[in-house]
DSSP file (Angstrom, degrees, kcal/mol; ACC not computed):
  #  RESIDUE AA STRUCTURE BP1 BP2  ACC     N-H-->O    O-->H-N    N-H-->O    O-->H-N    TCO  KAPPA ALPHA  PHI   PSI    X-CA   Y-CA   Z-CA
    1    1 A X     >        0   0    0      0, 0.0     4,-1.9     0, 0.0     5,-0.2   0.000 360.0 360.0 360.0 -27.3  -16.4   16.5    9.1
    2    2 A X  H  >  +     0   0    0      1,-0.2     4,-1.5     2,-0.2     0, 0.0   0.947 360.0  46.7 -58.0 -46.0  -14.6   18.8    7.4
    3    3 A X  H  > S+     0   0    0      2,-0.2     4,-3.3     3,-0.1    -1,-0.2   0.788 113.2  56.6 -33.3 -51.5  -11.1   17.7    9.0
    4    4 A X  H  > S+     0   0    0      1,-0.2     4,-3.2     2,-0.2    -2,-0.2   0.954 105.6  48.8 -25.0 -79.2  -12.4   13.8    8.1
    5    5 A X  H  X S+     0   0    0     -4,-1.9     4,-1.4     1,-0.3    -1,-0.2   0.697 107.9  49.7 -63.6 -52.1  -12.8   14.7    4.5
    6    6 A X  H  X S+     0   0    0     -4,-1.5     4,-2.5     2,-0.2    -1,-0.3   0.924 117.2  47.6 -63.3 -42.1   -9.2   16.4    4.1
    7    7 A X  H  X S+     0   0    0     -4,-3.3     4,-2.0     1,-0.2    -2,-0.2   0.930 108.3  51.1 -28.9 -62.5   -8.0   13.0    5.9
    8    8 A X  H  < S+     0   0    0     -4,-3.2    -2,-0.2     2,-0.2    -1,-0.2   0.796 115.1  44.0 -53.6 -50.8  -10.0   11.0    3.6
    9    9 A X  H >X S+     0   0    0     -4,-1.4     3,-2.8    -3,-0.3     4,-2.4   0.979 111.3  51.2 -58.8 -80.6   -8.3   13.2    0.4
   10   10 A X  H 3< S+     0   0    0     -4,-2.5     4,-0.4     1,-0.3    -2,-0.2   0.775 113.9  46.7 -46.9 -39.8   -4.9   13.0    1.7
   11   11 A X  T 3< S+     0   0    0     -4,-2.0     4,-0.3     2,-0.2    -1,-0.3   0.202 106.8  58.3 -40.6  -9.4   -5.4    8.9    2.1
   12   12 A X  T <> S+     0   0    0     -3,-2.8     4,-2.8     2,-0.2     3,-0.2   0.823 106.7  44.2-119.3 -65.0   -6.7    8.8   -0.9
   13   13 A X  H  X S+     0   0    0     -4,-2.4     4,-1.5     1,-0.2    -2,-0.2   0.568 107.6  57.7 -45.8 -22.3   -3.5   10.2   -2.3
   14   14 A X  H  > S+     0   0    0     -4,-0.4     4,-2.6    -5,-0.3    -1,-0.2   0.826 108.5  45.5 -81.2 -35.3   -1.2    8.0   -0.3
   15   15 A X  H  > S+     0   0    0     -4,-0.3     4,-1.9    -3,-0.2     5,-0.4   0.978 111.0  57.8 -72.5 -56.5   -2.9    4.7   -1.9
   16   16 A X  H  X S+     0   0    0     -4,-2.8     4,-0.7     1,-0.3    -2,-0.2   0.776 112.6  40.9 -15.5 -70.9   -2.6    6.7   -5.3
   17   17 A X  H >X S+     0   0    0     -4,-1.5     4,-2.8     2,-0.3     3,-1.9   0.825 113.9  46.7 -56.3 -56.2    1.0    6.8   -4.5
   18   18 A X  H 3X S+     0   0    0     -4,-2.6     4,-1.8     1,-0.4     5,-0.4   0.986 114.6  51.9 -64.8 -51.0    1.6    3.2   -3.0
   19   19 A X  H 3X S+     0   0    0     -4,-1.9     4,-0.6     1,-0.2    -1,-0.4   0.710 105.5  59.5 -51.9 -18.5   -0.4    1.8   -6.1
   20   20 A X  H <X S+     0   0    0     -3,-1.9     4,-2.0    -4,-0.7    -1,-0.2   0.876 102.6  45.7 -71.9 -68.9    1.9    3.8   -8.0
   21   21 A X  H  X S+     0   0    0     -4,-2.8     4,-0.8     1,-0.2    -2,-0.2   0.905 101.1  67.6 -52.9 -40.8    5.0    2.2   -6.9
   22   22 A X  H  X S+     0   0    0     -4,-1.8     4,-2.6     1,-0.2     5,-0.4   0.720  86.5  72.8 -53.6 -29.3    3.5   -1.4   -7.4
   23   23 A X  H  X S+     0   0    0     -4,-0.6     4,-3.8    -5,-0.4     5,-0.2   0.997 104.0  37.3 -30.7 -75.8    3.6   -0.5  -11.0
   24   24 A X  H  X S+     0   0    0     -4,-2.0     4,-1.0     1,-0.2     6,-0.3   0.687 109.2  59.6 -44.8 -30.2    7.4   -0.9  -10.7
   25   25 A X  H  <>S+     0   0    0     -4,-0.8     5,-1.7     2,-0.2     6,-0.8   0.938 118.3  28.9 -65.0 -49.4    7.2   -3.7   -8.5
   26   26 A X  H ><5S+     0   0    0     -4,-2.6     3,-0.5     1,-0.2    -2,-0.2   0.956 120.8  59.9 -84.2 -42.2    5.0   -6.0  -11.4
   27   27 A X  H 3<5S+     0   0    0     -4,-3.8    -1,-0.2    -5,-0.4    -2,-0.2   0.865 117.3  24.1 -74.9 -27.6    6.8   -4.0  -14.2
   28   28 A X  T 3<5S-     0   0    0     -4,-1.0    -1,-0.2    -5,-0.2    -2,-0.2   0.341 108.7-113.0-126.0   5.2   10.5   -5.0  -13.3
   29   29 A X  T X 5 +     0   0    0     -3,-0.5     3,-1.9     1,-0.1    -3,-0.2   0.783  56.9 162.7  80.4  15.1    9.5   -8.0  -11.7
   30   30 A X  G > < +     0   0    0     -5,-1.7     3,-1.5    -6,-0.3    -4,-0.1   0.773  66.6  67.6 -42.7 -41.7   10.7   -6.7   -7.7
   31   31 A X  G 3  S+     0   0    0     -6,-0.8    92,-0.3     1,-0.3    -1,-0.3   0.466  85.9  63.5 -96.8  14.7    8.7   -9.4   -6.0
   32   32 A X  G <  S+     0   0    0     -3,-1.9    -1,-0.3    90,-0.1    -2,-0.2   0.380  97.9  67.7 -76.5  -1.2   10.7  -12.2   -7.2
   33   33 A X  S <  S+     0   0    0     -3,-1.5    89,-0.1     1,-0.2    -4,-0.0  -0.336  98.6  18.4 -73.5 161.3   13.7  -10.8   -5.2
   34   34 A X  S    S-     0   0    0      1,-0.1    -1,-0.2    -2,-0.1    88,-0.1   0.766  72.3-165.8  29.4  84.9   14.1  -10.6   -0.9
   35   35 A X        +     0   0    0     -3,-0.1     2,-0.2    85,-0.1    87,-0.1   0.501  52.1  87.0 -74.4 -11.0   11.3  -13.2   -0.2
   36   36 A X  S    S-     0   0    0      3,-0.4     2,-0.4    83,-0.1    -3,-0.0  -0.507  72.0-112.1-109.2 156.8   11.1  -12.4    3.2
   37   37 A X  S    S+     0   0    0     -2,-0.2     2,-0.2     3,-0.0     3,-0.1  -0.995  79.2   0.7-146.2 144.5    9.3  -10.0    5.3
   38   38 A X  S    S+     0   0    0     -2,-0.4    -2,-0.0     6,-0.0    33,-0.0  -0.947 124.9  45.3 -53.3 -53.0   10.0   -7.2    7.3
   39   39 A X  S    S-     0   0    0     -2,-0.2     2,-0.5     4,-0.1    -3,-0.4   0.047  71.1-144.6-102.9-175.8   13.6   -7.3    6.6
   40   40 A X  S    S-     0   0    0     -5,-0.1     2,-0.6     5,-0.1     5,-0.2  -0.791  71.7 -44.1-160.6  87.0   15.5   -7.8    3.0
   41   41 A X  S    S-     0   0    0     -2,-0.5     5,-0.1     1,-0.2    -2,-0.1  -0.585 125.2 -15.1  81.2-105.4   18.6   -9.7    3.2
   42   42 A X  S    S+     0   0    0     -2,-0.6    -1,-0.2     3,-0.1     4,-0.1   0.653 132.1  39.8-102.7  15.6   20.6   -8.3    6.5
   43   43 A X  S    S-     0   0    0     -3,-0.2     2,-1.2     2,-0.1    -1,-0.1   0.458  72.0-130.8-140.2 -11.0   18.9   -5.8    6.8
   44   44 A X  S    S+     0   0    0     -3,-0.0     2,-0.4     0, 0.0    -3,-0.1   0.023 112.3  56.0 -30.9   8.7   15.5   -3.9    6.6
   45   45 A X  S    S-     0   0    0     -2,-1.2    -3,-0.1    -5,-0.2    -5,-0.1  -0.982 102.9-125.9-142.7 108.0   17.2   -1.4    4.5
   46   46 A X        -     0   0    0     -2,-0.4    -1,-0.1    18,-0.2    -5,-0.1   0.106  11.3-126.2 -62.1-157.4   18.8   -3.5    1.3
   47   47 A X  S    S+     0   0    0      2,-0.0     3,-0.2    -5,-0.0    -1,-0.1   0.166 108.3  50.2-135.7 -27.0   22.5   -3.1    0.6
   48   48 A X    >   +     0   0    0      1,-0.2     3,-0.5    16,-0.1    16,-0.2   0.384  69.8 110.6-106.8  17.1   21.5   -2.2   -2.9
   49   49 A X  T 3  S+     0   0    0      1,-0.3     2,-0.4    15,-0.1    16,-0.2   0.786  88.3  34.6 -57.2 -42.4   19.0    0.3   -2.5
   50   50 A X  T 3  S+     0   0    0     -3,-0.2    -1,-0.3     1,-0.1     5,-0.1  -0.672  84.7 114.1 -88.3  49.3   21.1    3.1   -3.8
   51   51 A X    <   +     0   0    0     -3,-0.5     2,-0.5    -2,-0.4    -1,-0.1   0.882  55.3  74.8-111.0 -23.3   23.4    1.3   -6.6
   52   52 A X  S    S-     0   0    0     -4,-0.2     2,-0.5    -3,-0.1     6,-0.4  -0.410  86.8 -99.8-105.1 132.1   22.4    2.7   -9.6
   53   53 A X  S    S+     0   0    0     -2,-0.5     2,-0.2     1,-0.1    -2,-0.0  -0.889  92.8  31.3-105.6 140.1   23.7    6.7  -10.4
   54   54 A X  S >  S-     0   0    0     -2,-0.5     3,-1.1    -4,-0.0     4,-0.2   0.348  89.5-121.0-102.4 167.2   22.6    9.1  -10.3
   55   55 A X  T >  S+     0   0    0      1,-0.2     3,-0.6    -2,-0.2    -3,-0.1   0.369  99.6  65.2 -14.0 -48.2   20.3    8.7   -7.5
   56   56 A X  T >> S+     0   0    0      1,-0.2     3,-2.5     2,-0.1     4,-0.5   0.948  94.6  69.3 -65.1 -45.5   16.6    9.5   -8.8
   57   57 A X  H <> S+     0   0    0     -3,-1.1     4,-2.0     1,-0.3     3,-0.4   0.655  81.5  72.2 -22.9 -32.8   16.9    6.2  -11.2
   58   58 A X  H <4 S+     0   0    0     -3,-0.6    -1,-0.3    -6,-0.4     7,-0.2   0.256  88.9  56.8 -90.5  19.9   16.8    4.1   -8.4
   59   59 A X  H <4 S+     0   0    0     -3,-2.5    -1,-0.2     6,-0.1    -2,-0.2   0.640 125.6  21.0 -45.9 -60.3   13.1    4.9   -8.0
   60   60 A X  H  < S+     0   0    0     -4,-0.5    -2,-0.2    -3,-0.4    -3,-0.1   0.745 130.7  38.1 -91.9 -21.7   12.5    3.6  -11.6
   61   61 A X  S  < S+     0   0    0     -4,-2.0     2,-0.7    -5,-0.1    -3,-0.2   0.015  92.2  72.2-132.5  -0.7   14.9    1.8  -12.4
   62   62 A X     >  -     0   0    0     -5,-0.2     4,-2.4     1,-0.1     3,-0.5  -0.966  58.0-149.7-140.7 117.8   16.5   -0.7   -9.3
   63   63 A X  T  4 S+     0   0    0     -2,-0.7   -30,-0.2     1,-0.2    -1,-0.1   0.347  91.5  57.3 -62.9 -10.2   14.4   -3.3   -8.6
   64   64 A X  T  > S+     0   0    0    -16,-0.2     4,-1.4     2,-0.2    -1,-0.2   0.468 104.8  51.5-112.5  -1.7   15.3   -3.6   -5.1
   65   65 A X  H  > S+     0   0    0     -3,-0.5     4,-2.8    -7,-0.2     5,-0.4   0.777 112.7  46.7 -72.9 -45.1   14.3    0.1   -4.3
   66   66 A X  H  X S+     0   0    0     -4,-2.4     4,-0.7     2,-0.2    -3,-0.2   0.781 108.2  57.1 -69.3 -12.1   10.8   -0.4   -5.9
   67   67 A X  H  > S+     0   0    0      2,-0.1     4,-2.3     3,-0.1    -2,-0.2   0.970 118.6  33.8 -65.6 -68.1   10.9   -3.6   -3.9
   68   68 A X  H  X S+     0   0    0     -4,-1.4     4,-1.6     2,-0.2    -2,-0.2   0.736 112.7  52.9 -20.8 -66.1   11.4   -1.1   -1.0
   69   69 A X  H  X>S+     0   0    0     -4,-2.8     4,-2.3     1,-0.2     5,-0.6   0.958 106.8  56.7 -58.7 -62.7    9.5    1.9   -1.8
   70   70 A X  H >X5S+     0   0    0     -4,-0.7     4,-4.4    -5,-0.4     3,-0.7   0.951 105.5  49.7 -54.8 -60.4    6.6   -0.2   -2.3
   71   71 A X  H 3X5S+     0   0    0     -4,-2.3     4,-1.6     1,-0.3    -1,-0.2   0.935 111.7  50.9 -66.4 -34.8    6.7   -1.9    1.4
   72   72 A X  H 3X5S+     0   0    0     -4,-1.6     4,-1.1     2,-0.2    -1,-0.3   0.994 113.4  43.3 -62.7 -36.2    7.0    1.7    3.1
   73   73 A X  H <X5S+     0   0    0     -4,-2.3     4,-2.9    -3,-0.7     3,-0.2   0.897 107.9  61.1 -82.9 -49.1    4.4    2.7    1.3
   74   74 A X  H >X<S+     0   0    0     -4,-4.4     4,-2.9    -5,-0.6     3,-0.7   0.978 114.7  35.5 -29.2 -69.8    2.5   -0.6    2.1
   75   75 A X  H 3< S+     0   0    0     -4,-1.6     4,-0.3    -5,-0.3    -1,-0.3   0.594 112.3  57.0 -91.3   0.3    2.7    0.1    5.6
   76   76 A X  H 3X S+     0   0    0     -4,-1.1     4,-1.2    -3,-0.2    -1,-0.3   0.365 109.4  47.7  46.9 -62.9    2.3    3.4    5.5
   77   77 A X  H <X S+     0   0    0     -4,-2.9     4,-1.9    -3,-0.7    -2,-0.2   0.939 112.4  47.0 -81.5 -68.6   -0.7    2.9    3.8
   78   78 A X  H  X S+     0   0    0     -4,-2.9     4,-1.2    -5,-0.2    -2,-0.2   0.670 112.1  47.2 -78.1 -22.9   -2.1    0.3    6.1
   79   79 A X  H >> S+     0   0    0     -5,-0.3     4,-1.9    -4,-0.3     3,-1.6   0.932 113.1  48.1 -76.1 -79.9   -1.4    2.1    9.2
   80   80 A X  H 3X S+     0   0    0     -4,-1.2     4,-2.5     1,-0.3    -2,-0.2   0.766 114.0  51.6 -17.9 -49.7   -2.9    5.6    8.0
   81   81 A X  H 3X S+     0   0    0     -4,-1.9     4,-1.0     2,-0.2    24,-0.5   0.922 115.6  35.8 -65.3 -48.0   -6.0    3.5    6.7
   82   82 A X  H << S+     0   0    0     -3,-1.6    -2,-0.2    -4,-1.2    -1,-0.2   0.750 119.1  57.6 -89.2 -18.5   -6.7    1.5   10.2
   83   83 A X  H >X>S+     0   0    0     -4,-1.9     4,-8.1     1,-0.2     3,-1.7   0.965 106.7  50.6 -69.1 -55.4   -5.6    5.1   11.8
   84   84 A X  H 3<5S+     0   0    0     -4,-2.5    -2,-0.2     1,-0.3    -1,-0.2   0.699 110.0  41.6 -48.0 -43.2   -8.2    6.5    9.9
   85   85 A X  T 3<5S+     0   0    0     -4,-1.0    -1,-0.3     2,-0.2    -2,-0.2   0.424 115.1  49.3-106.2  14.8  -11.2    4.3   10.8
   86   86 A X  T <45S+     0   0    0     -3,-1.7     4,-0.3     2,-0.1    -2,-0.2   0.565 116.0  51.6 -99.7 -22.7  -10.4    4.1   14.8
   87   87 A X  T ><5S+     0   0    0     -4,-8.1     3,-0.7     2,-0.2    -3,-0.2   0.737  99.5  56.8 -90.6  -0.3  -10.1    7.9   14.3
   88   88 A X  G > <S+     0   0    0     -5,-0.7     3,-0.8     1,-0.2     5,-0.3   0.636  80.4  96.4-108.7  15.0  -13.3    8.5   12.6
   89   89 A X  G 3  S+     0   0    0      1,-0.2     2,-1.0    -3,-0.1    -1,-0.2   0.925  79.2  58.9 -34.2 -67.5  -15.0    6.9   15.6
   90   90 A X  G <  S+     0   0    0     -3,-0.7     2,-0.3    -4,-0.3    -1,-0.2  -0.447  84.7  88.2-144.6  55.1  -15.5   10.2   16.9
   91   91 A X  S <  S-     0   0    0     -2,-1.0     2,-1.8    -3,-0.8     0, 0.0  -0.918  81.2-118.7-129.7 147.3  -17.4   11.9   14.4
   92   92 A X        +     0   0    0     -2,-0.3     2,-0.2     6,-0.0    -2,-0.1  -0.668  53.0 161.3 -97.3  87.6  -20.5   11.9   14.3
   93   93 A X        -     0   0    0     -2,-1.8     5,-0.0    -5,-0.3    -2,-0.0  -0.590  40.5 -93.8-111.0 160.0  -21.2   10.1   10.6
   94   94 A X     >  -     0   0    0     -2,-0.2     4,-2.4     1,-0.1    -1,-0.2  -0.150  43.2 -99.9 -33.8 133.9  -24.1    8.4    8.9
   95   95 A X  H  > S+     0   0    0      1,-0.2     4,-2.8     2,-0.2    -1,-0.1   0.903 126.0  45.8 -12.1 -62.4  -24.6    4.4    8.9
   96   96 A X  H  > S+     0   0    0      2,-0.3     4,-2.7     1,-0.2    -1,-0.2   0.849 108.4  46.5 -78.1 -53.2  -23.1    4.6    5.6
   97   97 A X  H  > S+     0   0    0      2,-0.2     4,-2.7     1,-0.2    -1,-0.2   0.926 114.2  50.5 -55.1 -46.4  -20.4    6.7    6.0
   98   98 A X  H  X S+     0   0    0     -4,-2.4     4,-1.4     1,-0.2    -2,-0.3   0.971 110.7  48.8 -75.0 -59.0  -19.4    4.6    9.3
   99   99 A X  H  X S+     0   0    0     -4,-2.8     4,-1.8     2,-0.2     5,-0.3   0.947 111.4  52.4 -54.4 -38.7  -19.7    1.1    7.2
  100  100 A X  H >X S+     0   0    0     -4,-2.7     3,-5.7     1,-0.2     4,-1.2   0.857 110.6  54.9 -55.7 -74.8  -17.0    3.2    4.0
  101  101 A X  H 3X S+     0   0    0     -4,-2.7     4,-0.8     1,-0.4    -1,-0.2   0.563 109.6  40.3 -39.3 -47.2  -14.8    3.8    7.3
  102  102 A X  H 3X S+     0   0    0     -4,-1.4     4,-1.9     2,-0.2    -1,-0.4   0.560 112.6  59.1 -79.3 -19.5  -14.6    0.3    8.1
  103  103 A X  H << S+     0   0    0     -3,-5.7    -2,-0.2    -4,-1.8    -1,-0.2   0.519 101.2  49.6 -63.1 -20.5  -14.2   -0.4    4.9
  104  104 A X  H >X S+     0   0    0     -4,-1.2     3,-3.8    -5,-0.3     4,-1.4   0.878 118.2  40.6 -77.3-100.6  -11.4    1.4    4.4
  105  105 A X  H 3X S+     0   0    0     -4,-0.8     4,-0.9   -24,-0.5     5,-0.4   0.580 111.8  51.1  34.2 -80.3   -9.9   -0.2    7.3
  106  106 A X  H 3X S+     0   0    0     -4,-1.9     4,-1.8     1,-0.2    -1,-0.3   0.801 118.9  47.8 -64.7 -20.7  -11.2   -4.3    6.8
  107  107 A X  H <> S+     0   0    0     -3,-3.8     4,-1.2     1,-0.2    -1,-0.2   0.927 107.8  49.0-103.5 -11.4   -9.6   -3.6    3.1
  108  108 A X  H  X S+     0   0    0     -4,-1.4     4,-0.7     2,-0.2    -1,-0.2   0.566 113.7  47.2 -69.9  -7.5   -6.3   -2.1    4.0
  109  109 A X  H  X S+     0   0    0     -4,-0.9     4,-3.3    -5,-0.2     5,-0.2   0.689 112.2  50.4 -99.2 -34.3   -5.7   -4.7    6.3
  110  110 A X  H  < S+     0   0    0     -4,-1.8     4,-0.5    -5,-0.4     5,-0.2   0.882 114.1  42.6 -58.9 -15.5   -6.8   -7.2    3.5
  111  111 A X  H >X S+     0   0    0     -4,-1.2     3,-4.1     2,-0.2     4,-4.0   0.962 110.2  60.6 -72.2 -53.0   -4.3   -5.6    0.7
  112  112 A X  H 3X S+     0   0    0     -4,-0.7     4,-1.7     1,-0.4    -2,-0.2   0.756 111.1  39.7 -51.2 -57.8   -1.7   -5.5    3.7
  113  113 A X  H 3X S+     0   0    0     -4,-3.3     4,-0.6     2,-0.2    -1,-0.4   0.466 110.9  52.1 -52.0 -19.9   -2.0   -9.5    3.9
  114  114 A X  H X> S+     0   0    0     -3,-4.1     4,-3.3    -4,-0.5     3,-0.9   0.824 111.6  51.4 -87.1 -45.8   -2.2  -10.4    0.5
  115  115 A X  H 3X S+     0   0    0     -4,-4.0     4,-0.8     1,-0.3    -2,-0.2   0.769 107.8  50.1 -19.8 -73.0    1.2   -8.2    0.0
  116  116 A X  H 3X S+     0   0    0     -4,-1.7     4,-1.7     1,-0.3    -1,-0.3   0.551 117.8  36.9 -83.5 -18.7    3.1   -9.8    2.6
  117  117 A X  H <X S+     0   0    0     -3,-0.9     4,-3.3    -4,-0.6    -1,-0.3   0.853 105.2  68.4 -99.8 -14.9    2.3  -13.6    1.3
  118  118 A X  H  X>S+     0   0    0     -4,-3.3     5,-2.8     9,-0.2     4,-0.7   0.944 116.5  30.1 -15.3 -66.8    2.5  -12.4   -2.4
  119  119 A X  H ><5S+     0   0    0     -4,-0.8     3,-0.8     3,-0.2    -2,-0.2   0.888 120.0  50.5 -17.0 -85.6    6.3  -12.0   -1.2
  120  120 A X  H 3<5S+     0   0    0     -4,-1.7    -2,-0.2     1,-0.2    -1,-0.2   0.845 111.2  48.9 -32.6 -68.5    6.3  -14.6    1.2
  121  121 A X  H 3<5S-     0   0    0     -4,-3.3    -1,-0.2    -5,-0.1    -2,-0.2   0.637 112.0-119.5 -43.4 -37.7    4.9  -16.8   -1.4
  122  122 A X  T <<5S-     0   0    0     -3,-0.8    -3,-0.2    -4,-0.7    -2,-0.1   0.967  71.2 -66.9  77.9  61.0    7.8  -15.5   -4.1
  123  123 A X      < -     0   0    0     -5,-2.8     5,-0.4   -92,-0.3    -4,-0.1   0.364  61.6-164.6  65.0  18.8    4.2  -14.1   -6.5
  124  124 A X    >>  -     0   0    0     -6,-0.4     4,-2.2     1,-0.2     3,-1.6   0.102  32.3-103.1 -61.2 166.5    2.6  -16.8   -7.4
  125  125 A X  H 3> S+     0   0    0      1,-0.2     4,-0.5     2,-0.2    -1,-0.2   0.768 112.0  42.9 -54.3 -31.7    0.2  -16.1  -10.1
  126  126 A X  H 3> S+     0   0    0      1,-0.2     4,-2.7     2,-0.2     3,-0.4   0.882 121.0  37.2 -76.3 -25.6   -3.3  -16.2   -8.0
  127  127 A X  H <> S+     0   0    0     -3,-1.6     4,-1.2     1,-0.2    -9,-0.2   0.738 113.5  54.7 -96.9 -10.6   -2.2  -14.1   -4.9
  128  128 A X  H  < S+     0   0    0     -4,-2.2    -1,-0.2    -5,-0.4    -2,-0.2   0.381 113.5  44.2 -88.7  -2.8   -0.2  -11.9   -6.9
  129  129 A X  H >X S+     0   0    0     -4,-0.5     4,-2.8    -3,-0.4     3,-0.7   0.674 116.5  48.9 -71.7 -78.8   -3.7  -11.3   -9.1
  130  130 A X  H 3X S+     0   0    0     -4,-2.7     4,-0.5     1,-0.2    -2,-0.2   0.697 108.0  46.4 -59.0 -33.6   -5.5  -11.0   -5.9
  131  131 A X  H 3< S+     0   0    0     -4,-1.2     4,-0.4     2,-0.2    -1,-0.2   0.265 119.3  50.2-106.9 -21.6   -3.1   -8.3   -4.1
  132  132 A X  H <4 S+     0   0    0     -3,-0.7    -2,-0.2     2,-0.1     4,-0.1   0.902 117.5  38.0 -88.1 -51.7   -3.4   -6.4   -7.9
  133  133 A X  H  < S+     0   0    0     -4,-2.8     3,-0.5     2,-0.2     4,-0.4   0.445 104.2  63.9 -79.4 -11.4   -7.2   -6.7   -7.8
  134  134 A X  S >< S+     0   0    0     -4,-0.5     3,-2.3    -5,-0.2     2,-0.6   0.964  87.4  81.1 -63.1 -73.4   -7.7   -5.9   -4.0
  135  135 A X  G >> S+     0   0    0     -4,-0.4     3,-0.8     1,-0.3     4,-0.5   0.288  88.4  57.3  32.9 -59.2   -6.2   -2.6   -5.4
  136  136 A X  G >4 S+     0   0    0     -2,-0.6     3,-0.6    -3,-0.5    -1,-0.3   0.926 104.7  42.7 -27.4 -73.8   -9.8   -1.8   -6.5
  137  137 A X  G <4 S+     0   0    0     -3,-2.3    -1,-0.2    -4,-0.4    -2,-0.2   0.188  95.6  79.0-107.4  -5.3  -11.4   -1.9   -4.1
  138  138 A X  G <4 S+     0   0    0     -3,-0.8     2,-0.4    -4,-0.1    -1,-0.2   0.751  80.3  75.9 -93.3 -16.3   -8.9    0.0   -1.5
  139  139 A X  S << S-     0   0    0     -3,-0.6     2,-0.2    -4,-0.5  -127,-0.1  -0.791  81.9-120.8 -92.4 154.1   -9.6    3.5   -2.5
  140  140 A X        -     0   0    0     -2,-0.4     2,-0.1  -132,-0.2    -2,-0.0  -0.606  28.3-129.4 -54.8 141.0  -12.8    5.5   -1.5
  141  141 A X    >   -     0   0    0     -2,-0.2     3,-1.0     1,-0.0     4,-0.4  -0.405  17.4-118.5  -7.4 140.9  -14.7    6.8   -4.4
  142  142 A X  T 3  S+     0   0    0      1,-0.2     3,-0.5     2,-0.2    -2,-0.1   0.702 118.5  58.8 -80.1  -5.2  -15.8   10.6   -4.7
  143  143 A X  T >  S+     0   0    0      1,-0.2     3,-1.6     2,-0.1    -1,-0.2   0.826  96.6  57.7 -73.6 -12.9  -19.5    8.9   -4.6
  144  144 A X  T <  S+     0   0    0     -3,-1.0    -1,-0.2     1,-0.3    -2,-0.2   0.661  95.5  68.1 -80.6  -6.6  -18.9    7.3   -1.3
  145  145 A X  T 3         0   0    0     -3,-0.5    -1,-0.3    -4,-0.4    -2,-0.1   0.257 360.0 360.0-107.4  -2.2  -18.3   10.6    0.0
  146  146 A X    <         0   0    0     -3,-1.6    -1,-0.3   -49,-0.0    -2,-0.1   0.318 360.0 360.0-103.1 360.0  -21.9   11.8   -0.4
């Protein structure tokens, strides 16, 4: 369990992180740009990812790198998560523990789907609400952990 638990931490941090980036996304307005999903414009890799110098800005500051950033992390996120509750199958956890795992899982796939038709959709205000407010509900709590 102990291994779990470091999983569980390190996941924990990775949603930090993707929620992190979505900051940028809502703050500079990213997810009216490249409407489409997986790729963005000719490419899966923009053409502008890198315009702005020097380099680190384009983290904070280029709208189509936080566009970016944000979908790596997205799936990232959502693969790690579903990784996470087919591998903790085989530990030997509580009822409770086993429903958080699948909860992890059923909500990473639900952020993962609101994302991509947020996008799709080019934000409109209710799924672009819902895809902020799944958000909640996608990291564990340190009570769930008890």
């Amino acid at each position: 369990l102990i291994k779990l638990t470091r999983v569980n931490l390190g996941l924990t941090c990775l949603i930090g992180l993707t929620v992190l980036s979505g900051v940028f996304v809502a703050g500079m307005r990213a997810g009216q740009m490249y409407n489409q999903f997986p790729f963005m414009g000719n490419g899966i890799i923009p053409e502008e990812y890198d315009d702005l110098n020097p380099w680190y800005k384009n983290f904070t500051e280029n709208p189509v790198a936080a566009q970016f950033n944000h979908r790596v992390l997205g799936v990232t996120t959502f693969l790690c998560s579903t990784g996470f509750f087919m591998w903790s199958r085989f530990f030997p956890l509580t009822n409770k523990m086993r429903m958080l795992s699948a909860l992890i899982g059923g909500i990473a796939t639900l952020q993962m789907t609101l994302g991509i038709l947020t996008l799709l959709y080019a934000v409109p205000v209710p799924l672009g609400a819902a895809h902020q407010a799944c958000l909640l509900y996608t990291s564990p709590s340190p009570r769930d952990r008890q």
